[in-house]
C-alpha atoms as one frame of an Amber mdcrd trajectory, in Angstrom:
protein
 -16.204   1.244 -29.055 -12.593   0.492 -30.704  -9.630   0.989 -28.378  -6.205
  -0.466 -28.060  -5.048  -0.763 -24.424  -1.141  -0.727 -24.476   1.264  -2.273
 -22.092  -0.935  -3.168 -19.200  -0.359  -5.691 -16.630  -3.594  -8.439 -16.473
  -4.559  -9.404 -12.544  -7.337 -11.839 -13.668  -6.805 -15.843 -12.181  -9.306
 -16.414 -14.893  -7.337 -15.308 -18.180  -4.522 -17.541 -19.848  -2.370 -14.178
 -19.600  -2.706 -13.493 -15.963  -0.120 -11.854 -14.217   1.485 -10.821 -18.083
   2.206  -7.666 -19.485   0.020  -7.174 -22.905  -1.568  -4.819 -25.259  -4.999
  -5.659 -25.287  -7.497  -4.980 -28.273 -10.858  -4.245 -27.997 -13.059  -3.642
 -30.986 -17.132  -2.877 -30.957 -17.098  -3.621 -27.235 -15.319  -7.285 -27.579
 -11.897  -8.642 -26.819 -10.788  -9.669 -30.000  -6.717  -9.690 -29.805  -4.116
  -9.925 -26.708  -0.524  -9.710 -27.366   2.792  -8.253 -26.121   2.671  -5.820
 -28.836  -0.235  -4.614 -30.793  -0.168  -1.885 -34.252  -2.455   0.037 -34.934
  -3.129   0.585 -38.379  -6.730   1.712 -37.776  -5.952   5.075 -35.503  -7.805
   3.102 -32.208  -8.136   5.673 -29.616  -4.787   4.375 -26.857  -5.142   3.883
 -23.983  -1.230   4.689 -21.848  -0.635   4.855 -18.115   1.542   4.306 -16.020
   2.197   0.895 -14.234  -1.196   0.434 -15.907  -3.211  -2.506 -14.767  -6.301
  -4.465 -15.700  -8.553  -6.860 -14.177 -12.325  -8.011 -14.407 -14.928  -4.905
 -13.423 -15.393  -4.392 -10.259 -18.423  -5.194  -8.541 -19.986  -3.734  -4.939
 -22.549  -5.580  -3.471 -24.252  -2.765  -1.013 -24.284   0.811  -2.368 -27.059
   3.909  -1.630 -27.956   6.430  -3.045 -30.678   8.141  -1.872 -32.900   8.468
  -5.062 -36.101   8.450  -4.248 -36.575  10.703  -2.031 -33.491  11.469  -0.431
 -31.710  13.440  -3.541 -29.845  15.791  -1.044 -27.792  12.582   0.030 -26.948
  12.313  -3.595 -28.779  11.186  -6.683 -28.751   7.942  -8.985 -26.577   9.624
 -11.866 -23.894  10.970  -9.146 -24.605   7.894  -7.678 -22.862   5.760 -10.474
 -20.696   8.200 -11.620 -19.190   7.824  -8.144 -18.971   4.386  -8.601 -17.298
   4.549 -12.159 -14.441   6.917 -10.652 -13.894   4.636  -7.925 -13.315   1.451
 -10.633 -17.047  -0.295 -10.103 -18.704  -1.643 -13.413 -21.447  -2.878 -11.434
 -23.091  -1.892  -8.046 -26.188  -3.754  -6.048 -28.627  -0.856  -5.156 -29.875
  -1.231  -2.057 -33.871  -0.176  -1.316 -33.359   2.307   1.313 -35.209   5.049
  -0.035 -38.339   6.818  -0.005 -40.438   4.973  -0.885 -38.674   1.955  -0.351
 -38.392  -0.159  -3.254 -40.950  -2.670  -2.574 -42.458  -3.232  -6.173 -41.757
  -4.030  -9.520 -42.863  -0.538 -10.558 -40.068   0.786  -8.629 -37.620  -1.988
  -9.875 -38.335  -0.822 -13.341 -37.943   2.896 -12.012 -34.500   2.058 -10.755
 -33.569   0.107 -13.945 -34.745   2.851 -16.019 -32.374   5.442 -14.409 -29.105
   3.726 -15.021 -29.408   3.374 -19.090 -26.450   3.546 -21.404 -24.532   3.796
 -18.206 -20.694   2.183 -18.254 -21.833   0.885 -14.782 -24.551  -1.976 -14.241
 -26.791  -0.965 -11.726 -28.542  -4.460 -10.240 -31.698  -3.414  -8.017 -32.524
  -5.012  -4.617 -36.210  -5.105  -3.394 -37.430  -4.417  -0.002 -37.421  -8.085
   1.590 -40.742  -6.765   3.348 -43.539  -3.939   2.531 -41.719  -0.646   3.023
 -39.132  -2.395   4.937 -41.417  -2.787   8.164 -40.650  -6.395   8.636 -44.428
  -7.322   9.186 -45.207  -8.724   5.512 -43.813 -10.386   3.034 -42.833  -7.134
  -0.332 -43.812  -8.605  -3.893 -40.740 -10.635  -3.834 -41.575 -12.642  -6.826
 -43.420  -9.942  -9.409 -39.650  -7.539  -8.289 -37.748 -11.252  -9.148 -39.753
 -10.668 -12.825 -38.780  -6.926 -13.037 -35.009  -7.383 -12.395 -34.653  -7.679
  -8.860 -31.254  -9.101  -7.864 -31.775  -9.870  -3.983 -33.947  -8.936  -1.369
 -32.860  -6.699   1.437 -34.569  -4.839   4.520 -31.551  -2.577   4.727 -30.307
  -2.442   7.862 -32.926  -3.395   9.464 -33.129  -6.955  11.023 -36.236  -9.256
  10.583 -37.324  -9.939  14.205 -39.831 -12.561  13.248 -38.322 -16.027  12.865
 -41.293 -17.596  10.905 -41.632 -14.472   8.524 -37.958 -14.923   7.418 -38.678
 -18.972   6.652 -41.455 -18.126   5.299 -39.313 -15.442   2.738 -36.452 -18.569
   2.462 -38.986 -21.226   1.923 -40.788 -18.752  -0.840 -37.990 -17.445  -2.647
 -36.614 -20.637  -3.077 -39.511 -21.304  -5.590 -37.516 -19.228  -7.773 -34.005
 -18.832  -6.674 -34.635 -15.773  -5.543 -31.804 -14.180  -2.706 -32.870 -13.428
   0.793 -30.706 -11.451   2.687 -30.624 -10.914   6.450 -29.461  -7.786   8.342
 -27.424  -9.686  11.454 -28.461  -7.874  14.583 -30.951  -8.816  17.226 -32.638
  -5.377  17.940 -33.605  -6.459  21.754 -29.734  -7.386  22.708 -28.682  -4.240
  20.484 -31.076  -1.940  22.281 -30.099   1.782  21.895 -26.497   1.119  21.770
 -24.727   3.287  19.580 -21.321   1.800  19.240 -19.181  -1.655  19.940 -19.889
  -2.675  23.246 -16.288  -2.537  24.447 -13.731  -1.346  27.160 -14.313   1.974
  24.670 -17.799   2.359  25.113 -17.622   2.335  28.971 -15.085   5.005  28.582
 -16.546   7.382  26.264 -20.165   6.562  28.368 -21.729   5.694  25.227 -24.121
   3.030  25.121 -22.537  -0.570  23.897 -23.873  -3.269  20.792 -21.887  -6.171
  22.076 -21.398  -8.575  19.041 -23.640 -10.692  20.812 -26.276  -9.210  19.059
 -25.172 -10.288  15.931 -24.005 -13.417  16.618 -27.414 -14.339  17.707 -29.289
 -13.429  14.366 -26.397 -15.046  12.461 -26.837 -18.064  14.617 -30.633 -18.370
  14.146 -30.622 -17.261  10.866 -28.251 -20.440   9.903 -31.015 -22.874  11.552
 -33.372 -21.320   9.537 -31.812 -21.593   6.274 -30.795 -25.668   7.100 -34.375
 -26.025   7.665 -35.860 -24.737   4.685 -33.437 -24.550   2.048 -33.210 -21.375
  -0.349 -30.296 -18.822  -0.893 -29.402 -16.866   2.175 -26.921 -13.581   2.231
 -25.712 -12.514   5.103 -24.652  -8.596   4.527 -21.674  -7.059   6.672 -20.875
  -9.468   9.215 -18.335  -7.936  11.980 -17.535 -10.454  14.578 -14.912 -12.872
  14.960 -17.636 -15.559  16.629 -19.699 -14.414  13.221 -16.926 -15.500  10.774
 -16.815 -18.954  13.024 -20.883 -19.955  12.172 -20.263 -19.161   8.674 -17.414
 -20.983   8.341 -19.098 -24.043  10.069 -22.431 -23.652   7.863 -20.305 -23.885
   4.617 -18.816 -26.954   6.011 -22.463 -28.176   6.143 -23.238 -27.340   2.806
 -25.944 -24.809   3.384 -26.282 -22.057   0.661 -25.019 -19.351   2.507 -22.831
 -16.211   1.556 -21.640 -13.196   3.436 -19.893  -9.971   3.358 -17.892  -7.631
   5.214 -18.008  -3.829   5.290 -14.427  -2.313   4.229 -14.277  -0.220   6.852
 -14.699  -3.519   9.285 -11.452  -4.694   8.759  -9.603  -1.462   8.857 -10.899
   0.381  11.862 -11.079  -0.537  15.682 -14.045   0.970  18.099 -10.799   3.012
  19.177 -11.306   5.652  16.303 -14.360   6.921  18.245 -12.618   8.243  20.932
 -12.962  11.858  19.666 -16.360  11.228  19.176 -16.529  11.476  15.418 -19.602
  10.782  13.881 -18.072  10.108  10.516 -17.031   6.665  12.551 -20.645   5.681
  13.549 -21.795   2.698  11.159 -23.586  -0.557  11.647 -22.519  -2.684  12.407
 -20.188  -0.807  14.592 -16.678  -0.842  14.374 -15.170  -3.513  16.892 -12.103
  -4.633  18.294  -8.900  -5.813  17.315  -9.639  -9.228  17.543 -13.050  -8.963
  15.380 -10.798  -7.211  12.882  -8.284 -10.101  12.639 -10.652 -12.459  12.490
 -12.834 -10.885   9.507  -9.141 -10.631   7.783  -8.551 -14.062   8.175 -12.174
 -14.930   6.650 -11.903 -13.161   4.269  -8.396 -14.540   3.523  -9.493 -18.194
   3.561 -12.995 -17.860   1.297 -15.753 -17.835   4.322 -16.168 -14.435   3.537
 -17.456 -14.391  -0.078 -17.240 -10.722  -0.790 -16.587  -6.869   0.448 -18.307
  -4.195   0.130 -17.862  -0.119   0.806 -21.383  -0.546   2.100 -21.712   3.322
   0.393 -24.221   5.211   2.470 -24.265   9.083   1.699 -25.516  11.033   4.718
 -26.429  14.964   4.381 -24.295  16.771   6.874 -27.644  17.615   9.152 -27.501
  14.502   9.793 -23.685  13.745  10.654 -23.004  17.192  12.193 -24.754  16.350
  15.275 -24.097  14.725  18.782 -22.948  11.358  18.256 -25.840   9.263  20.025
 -28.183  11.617  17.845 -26.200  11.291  14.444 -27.103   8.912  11.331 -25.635
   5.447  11.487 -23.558   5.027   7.704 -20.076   6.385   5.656 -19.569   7.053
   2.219 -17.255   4.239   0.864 -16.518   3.702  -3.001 -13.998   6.118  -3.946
 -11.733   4.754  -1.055 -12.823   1.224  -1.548  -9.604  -0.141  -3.817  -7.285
   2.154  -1.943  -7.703   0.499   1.726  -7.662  -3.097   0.576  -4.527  -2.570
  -1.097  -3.237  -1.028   2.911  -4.497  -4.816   3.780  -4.121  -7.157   1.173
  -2.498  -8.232  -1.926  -2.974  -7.037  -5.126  -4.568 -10.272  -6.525  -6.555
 -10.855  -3.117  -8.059  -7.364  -3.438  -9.178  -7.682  -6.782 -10.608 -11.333
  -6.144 -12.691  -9.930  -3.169 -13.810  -7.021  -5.929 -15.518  -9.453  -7.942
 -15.951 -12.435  -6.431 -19.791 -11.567  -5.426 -21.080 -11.141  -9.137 -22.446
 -14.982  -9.821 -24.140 -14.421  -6.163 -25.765 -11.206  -7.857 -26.655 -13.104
 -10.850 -24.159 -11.707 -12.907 -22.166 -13.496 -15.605 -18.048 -12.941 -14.954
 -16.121 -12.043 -18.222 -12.692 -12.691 -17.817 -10.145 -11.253 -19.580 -10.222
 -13.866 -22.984 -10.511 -13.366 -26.312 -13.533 -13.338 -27.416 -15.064 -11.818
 -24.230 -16.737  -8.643 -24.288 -14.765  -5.952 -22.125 -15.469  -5.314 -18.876
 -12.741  -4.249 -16.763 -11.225  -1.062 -14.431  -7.960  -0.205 -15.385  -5.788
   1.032 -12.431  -2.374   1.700 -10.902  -1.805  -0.715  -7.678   1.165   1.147
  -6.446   0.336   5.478  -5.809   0.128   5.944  -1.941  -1.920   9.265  -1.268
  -3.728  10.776   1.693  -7.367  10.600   0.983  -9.054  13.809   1.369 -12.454
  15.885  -0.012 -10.957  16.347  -2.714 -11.220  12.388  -3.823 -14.769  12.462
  -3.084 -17.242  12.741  -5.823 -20.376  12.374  -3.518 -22.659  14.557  -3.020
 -22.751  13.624   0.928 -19.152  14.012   2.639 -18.892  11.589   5.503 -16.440
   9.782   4.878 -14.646   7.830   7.329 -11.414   7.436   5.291 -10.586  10.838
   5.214  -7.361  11.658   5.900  -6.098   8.316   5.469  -2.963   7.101   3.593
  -4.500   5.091   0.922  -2.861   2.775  -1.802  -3.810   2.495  -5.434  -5.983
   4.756  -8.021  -8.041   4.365 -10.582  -7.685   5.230 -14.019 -11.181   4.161
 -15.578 -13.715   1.144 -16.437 -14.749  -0.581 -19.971 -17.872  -1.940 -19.243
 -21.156  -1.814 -21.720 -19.253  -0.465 -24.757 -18.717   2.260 -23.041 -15.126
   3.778 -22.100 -14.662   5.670 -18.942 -11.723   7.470 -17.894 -11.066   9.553
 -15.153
């Protein structure tokens, strides 16, 4: 792959020509000249857009697809197309499919699907055997077959002792545990935040209690035994405050927060839209600010579209009756630019690679290329039209969104859109 990328503004703290305006070379796949102008004497396909930027590929730490088993959600190869539109040169693919993936057979499966693909697709195992939460999955013969992390998706661990147990194994070596935060006997059959809303709309409340409970015990856990702990899609303010104080202790933990968590407030449910039902639910004002703020000052490590297709049998139902989950990537970039900076959004992008156990490239000479290209400033309304999902719930629709994609360069392969 030989192309010349003209005139295109680097957002990369990493590179000696951040913030800089330069054409950038690229020749079999590697970086090999930056400069403010660049000939061509070897007819390289150009690369020319407008208000063109570049930074380091994107990575998304909690995608679905469905494949196994649930094709009519959507499929692997839709799957990563999706996330190549949406500016993602790498995606964590999480197990919840049937079967679950809970060996290394179906790690290699998984791996095997995603070939000569421009995006990376990093598998996460089942944390326990088909996700039940009784027994400990094949953690370390998945760690051997490429498994990145290991993830009961959505679904808490109840039993203390079996998740030190997984921390105190996985440990052995340096394996990723990560813990769904929500105590399912405080959550009960609630359905949304537990909230002033709720009690309105007579739906049945989660109050972030829940979470806050599993985060809490979770933390003790990890300071006890030691190992790598993840804490996916935190969404409460008191949340953000036991993370924060863990780091300050040292412990090895990490977190993320859904995108749709710090844009929404439990108040989009009052019509009762079931595109708006996701877990953990949407909460209040004050959870909101608070995730923004974490995720401002580094105790939130990463976002994530937390990409869940749903077929519309599913969705189109009555809302204590309808699927938890939102489709997320192609509106990703667009709604942290509504809430952040330019430079912010792209560091909470790719921040979560290393966690992944993924090596960053920066934008260097010398590197090889992997990057989304992208304009920072179009405002549009987001509609189906945007979506290249198979699945349709989306709970951005119809929202004024900021930023678009132009296309990744990631594993000598070029993708435009």
């Amino acid at each position: 792959m030989n192309i010349l990328i003209k005139s295109a503004t680097i957002i990369d703290s990493k590179s000696e020509f951040h913030s800089t305006t330069q054409d950038i070379l690229i020749e079999n796949g590697t970086i090999t000249k930056i400069a403010k102008i660049i000939k061509n004497p070897n007819n390289f396909q150009e690369i020319r857009q407008d208000n063109l930027h570049v930074s380091q590929g994107w990575f998304d730490s909690s995608v679905s697809f469905g494949e196994p088993g649930f094709e009519e959600r959507d499929t692997i190869e839709n799957g990563l197309k999706t996330a190549a539109v949406s500016g993602f040169t790498a995606v964590a693919l999480n197990p919840n499919t049937n079967p679950v993936i809970d060996s290394n057979a179906d790690i290699a499966f998984i791996k095997s699907k995603s070939n000569k693909n421009p995006v990376t697709l990093l598998p996460v195992g089942a944390l326990t055997k088909n996700s039940k939460g009784e027994d400990l999955a094949e953690l370390f013969d998945m760690h051997t077959a490429g498994a990145k992390a290991f993830y009961d998706y959505k679904k808490p661990i109840s039993n203390p002792n079996l998740m030190k147990i997984a921390l105190q194994y996985a440990s052995n070596f340096d394996g990723l545990v990560c813990s769904f935060p929500q105590e399912n006997k405080i959550a009960g059959h609630g359905v949304m935040n537990e909230n002033i809303t709720s009690t309105k709309l007579g739906l049945k409340g989660i109050p972030s209690l829940a979470e806050e409970l599993q985060v809490a015990r979770d933390l003790f856990l990890l300071e006890y035994t030691g190992g790598k702990l993840h804490i996916p899609t935190i969404s409460s303010a008191n949340s953000v405050s036991l993370i924060r104080e863990a780091k300050k202790k040292k412990l090895d933990v990490t977190c993320s927060v859904a995108i749709h968590n710090l844009y929404f407030t439990d108040d989009a449910l009052n019509d009762f839209n079931t595109h708006f039902k996701v877990l953990p639910p949407l909460r209040n004002k004050t959870d909101v600010e608070a995730l923004i703020e974490g995720a401002k000052d580094g105790t939130i490590d990463m976002v994530t579209s937390d990409h869940n297709p749903i077929d519309i049998e599913q969705k189109k139902v009555e809302f204590d009756h309808a699927e938890y989950g939102t489709i997320g990537l192609e509106s990703a970039f667009g709604t942290l630019q509504r809430i952040f900076t330019i430079k912010k959004t792209i560091e909470l992008l790719t921040k979560g690679k290393s966690r992944f156990g993924m090596n960053s490239t920066s934008i260097n000479l010398g590197e090889k290329a992997n990057m989304t290209l992208f304009n920072p400033d179009v405002k549009y309304t987001f509609s189906k039209s945007d979506i290249v999902s198979k699945s349709k719930n989306a709970i951005f629709e119809n929202e004024i969104l900021k930023g678009k994609v132009y296309g990744i360069i990631s594993n000598n392969i070029l993708h435009l859109n």
